[in-house]
N, C-alpha and C positions, 0 to 999 in steps of 0.2 A: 504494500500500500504506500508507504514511504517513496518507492520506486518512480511511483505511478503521479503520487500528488506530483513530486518534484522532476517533473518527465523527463526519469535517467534512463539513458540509452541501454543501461543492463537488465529492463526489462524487454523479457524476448517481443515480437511483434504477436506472435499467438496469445500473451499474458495478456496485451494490448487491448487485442480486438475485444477478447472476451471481457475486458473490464469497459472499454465503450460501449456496448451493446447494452443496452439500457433495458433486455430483454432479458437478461441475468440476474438471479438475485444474489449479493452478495451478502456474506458475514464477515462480523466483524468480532471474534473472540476476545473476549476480557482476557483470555491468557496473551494475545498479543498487546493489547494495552500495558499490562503491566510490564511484559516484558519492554516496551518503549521506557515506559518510567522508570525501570531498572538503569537501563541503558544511559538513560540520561539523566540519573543521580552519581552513576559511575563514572561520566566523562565520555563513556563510549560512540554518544549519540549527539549532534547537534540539531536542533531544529530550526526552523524558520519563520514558528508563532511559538506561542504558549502553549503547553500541554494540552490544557482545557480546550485550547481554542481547535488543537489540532484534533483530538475527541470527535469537539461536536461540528464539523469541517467533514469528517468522515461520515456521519452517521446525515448531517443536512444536505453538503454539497454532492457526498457522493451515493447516497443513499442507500449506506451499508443497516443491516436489521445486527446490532447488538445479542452475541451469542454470548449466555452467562456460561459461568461454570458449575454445575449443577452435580450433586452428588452422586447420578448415573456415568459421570464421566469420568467421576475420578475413582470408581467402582472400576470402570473400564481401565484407565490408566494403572491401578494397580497392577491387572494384568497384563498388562504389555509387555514383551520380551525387551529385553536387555540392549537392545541394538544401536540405540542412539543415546548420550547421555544428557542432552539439555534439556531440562525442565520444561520450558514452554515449550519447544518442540514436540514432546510430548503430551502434552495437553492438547495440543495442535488436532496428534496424531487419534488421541482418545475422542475426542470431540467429533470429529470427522466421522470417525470407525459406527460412535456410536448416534451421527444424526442421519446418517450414511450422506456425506456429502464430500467432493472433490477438496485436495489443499493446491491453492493456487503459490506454490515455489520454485523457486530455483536450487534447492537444497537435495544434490540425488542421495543424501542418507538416508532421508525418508522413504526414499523406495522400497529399502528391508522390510516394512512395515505393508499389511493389506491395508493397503488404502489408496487411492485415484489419486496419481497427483498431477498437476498440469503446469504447463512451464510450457 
């Protein structure tokens, strides 16, 4: 999402299309929210607004539906195999498994994992 607000040329042109089409419904996981606010208490992240701002930027301008974390998923994520070690990633990967829905990344570790990923 970050890729796309800030239209960096490392999102492929298929991430592209599928995020223009206005015919798509997107989520927007609380596990990647916090991972942004991780990122950018740590130094790792800059942004180009306010947190906040960048939140409700995603959920008004780009019409993302806010996916919480809900205690079927992290039912799920317990049993996840071992294959990736980052946190949110994994939530990612739970969430996904269990709404049965595509993870739009460029990250092929997640491929170990059942789950649709598009890039």
């Amino acid at each position: 999402m970050l890729w796309w607000l800030r239209d960096d040329r490392r999102l492929s042109p298929r991430a592209r299309a599928l995020l223009e089409d206005g015919a798509n419904e997107l989520l927007w996981s609380i596990a990647s929210s916090w991972e942004v606010a991780v990122k950018l208490g740590i130094g790792k992240l800059e942004l180009d607004r306010p947190l906040h701002r960048l939140f409700a930027d995603i959920v008004s301008e780009q019409g993302a539906i806010v996916l919480p974390i809900g205690h079927e998923h992290c039912s799920r994520l317990a049993d996840l195999p071992r294959h990736h070690r980052d946190p949110f990633d994994r939530m990612l990967i739970a969430q996904a498994q269990h709404e049965r829905v595509p993870i739009l990344t460029a990250d092929p570790k997640l491929a170990a994992y059942e789950v649709e990923l598009v890039w």
